[in-house]
N, C-alpha and C positions, 0 to 999 in steps of 0.2 A: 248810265242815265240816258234815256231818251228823248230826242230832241223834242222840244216845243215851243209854242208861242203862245205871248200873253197880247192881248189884245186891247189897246188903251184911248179913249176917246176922249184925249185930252189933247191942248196945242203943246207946240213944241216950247220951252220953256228955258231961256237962258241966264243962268244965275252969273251974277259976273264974283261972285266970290266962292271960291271951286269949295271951300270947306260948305258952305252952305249948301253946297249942289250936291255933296256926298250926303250931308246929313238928309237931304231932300229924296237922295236915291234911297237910302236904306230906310227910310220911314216909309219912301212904298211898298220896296220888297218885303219890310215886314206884316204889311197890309195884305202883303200876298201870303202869306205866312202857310196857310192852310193846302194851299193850291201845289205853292213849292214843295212842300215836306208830299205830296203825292209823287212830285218828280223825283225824290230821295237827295233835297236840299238837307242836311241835315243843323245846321247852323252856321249864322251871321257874323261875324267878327271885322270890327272896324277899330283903327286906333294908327297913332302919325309915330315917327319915327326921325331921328337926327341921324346921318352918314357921320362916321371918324373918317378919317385918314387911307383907307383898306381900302380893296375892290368887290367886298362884299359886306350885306348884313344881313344876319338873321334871326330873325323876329320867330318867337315861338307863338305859335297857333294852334290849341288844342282842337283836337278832332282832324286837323287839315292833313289831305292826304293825295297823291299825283295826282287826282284828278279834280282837285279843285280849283275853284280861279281866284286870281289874285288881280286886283284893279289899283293902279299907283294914279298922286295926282300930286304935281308941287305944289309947297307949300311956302316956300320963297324964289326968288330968281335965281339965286345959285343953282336951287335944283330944275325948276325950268329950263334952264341953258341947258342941263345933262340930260335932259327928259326923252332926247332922240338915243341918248346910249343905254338907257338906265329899263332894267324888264328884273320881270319876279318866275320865281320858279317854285311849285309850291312840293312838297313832300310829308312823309309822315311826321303829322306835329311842329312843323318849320316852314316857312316861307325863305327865301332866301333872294335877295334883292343884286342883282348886279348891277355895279355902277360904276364911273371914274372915280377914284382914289383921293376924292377931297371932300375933307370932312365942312360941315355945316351945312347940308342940302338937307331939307326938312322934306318927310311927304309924309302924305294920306295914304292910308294900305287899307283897303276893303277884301276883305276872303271873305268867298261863299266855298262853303265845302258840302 
């Protein structure tokens, strides 16, 4: 995929409730919908996720593949405190989430693939 940029003339906008700032992001990117699928965005996938006990999890993502991105955001303070260890790594049809090894941290996972 090649690089580009979307150009937006809008102010900067700060949602103080992160689930609403995801639902907020992906209602644009879907507005870009047309623009992206030129870039070979191929599809959107959003949806939250609870940690067990393990130091990983993963979430299946159809379509998703290494070069897609993956975007985490807590969804309780449990997982906010982890939020500086905790990264996503994405692969064919799998996202995979590393994190410390204690269950009940909630997040938001956004894939664009």
């Amino acid at each position: 995929m090649s690089p580009f940029s979307i150009e937006m003339d809008a102010p900067a906008i700060v949602f103080p409730n992160t689930t609403e700032h995801i639902r907020q992001v992906v209602e644009y990117i879907h507005s870009l919908e047309s623009e992206l699928e030129s870039e070979g965005v191929k599809a959107i996938h959003m949806g939250s996720f609870t940690t067990a006990a393990s130091a990983t999890t993963v979430v299946s993502v159809r379509k998703a593949s290494a070069s897609s991105f993956a975007f985490l955001s807590p969804r309780n303070a449990d997982a906010a405190t982890d939020a500086t260890s905790t990264y996503a790594t994405c692969s064919d049809g799998t996202v995979t989430v590393n994190h410390p090894a204690s269950a009940g941290r909630s997040w938001n996972l956004l894939v664009v693939v």
